[in-house]
N, C-alpha and C positions, 0 to 999 in steps of 0.2 A: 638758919634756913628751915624753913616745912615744907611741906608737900604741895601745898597750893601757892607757895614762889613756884615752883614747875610744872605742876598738873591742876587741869580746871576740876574746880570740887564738883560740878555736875557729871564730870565723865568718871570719876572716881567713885560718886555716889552709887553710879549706875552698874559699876563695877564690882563695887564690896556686895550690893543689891544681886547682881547675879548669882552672886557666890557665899549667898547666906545659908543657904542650904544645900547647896550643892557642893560636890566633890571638887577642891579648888584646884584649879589648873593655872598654874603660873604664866606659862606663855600665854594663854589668850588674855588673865587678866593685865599681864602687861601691855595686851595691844587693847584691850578695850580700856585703859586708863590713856593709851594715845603714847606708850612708852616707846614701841616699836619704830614711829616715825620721828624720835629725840636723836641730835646728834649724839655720837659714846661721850661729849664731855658731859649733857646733861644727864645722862642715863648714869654718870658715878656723880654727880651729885644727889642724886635720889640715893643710888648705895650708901654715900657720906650720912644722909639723913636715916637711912633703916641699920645701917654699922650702930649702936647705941652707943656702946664703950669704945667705941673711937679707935679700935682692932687693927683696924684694915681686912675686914674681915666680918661676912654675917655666920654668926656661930649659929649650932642647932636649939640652944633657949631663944636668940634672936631671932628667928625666923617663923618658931610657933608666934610672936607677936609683929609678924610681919604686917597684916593686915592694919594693927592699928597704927603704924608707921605712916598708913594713907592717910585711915580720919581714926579720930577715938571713937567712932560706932563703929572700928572693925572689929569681928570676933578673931577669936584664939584660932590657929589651926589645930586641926588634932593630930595625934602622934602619929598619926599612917600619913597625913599628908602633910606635917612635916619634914618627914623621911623622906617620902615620895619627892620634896621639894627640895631637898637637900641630895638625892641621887639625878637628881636631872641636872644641875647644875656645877654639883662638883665633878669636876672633871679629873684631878687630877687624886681624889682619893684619901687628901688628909682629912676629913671629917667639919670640914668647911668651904663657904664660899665667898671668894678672892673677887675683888673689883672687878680683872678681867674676864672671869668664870659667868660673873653677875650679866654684863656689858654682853658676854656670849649667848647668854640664855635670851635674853632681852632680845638680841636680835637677828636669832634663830631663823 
């Protein structure tokens, strides 16, 4: 599966666009890719697709390449806001984030 079985490449385009130079803010680009209004089975299919190593779980290397998870002209996050992406979501503190963690942030 990819990302455009679930999200339309123009709203995603428009999305990574937002956030090519700006300070990236997960929640809103989740709702500006149209993630917010997905039922939670489709919102862990997306996590199935950005989980890489198939974990159960997006680790802190997976998540600075969260972006190209959407399209490959997404850039790398950087280290501040992959942390910053990684304390908003994990909730429970092991240094990861869990499908339900993902599915929480998402529909915050």
């Amino acid at each position: 599966m990819v990302m455009t079985d679930l999200l339309k490449p123009e709203e995603i385009k428009k999305a990574l666009d937002a956030f090519a130079a700006e300070t990236f803010d997960p929640k809103k680009f989740f709702e500006m890719v149209g993630m917010k209004a997905m039922s939670a089975e489709n919102v862990k299919k997306v996590f199935q697709v950005l989980d890489v190593d198939g974990s159960g779980f997006i680790e802190e290397e997976e998540l600075k390449f969260v972006l190209k998870g959407f399209s490959k002209d997404g850039r790398d996050l950087t280290d501040a806001e992959t942390k910053a992406f990684l304390t908003a979501a994990d909730k429970d503190g092991d240094g990861k984030i869990g499908i339900d963690e993902f599915e929480a942030l998402v529909h915050e």
